[in-house]
N, C-alpha and C positions, 0 to 999 in steps of 0.2 A: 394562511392563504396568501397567495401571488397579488399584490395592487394590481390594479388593471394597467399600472403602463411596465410593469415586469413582464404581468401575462403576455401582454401581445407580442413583445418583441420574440419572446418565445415560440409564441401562436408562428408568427411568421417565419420563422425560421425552420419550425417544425411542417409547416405548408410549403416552404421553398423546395426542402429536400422532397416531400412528398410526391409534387407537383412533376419536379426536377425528375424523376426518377419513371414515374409513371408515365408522362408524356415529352419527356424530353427537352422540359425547357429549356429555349434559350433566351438569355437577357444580355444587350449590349446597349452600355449609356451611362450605365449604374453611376460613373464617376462625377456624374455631370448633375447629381442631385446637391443641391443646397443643403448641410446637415442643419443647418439653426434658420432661424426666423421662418416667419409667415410664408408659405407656399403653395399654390394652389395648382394642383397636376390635372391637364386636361388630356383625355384621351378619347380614340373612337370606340363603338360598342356593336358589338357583335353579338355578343353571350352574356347569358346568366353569368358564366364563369368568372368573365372581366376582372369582377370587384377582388374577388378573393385570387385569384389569377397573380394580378398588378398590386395588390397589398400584400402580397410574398415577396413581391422582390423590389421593395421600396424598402432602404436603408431607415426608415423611419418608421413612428408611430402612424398609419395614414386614417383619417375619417373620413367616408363617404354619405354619400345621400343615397335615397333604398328607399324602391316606392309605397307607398302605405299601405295598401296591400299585403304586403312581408308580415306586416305589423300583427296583424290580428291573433289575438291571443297570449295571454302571462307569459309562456313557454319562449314563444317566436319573437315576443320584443324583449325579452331578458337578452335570449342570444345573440340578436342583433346589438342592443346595446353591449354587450361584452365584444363585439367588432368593430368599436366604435362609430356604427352605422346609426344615422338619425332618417325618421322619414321624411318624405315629399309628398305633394300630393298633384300628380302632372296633370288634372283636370284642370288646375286653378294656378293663379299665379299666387304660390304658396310665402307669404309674409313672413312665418312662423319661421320656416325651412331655412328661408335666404339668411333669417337675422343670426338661427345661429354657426351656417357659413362663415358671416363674416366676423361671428364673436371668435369661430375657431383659428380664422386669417388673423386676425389684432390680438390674439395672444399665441402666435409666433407657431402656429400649427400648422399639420399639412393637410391638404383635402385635395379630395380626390373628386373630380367631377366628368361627366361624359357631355361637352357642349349640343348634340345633336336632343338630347333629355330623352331620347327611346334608341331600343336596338336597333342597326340596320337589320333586314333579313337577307338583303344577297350581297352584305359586305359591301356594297358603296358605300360613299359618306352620304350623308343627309344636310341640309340646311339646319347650320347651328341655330341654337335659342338664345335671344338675346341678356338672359339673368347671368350668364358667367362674365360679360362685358359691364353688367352694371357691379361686380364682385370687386372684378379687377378695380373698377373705378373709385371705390368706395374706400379700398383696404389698398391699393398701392403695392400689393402684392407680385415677384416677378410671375409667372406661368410657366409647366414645367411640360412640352408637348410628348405625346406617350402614342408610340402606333402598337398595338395588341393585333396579331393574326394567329389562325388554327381555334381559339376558342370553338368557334361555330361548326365547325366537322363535327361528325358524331361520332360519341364516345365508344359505343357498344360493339367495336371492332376489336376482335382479338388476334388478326395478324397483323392485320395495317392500324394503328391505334393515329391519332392526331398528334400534329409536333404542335407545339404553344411558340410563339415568338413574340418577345417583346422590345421594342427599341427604342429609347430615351431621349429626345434631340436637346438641345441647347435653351437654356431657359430664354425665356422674352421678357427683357427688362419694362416695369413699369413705362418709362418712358416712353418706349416705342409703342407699346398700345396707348396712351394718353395722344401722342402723336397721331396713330393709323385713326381714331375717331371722328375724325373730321364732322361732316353733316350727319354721318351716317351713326354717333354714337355709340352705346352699347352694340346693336348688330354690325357696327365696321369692325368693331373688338375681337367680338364674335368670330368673322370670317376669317378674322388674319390670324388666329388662334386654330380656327380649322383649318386653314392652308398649312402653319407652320405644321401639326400632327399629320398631314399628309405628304408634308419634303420631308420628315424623319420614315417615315415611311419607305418613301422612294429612295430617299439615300441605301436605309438596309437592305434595297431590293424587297420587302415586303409589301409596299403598294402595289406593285406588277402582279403579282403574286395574286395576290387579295382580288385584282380585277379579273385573270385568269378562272378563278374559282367562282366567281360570279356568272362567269361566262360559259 
């Protein structure tokens, strides 16, 4: 049997082309992922999809957080655990969740987090949550901004089907968020972390895009 860190790379590779072929993905940034150390990817959320979406075309093993809800049931938390998904619990300011975030950050892993902590539904952004600025602060991790569009179209079209697009920007070194903190701590982290995922955006011509379809 496959260890789970053979499996996955597998998994993802077998979901890229999948993904790639049925809706068309395109992914541009790839190059600009960190392959080693601790890395913590923030993107906006739109869809279900996102997760498995954006951990197809992540050059890496990625973890994410997955609401606890998923959870319920032997079957549902085997598989999520086999995607290296752990739950949250977005009622509460979850302890349990963050602490093993940041065990996943301090031994040199990557996690995937959506700062807004729910889907938008007409594709704007949302007011981030301040737990990914206390991540950053805690683990000195850089930030890897991710804009995801077309998720949120529906699938169920068989001549116009949804394009997927994903765009990678430039990591945000520690520093600069230890910097952008000022008064404002964890949520000034927060914001500039959402603003950067919204200029990788705008640069792909994908924010326009995204506010079009809202409109």
């Amino acid at each position: 049997m496959l260890s789970r860190r053979r499996y996955m790379p597998s998994l993802q590779r077998y979901g890229h082309l999948v993904i790639k072929a049925v809706f068309g993905l395109r992914v541009t940034g790839v190059e600009k992922v960190p392959r080693t150390g601790g890395l913590l990817m923030a993107s906006n959320h739109i869809s279900e999809l996102d997760p498995p979406v954006l951990g197809s075309c992540i050059p890496r093993i990625v973890h994410f957080m997955a609401k606890s809800e998923l959870f319920r049931g032997r079957a549902a938390t085997w598989f999520f655990a086999r995607l290296n998904a752990f739950p949250v619990d977005r009622k509460r300011i979850d302890r349990a969740s963050l602490r093993t975030a940041e065990s996943i950050l301090l031994s040199q892993g990557a996690l995937l987090m959506f700062p807004e902590g729910t889907r938008s539904h007409d594709g704007r952004a949302l007011r981030p949550k301040p737990g990914i600025g206390m991540l950053v602060q805690r683990t000195g991790v850089p930030v890897l901004p991710i804009f995801i569009h077309g998720t949120d179209r529906p699938l169920g079209a068989l001549l116009r089907r949804p394009r997927f697009s994903v765009s990678l920007g430039d990591p945000i070194a520690p520093e600069e968020m230890t910097d952008a903190a000022g008064d404002g701590g964890f949520a000034s982290i927060a914001e500039l972390i959402m603003e950067r995922i919204l200029e990788t955006g705008a640069k792909a011509g994908l924010a326009a895009e995204a506010e079009r379809s809202a409109n």
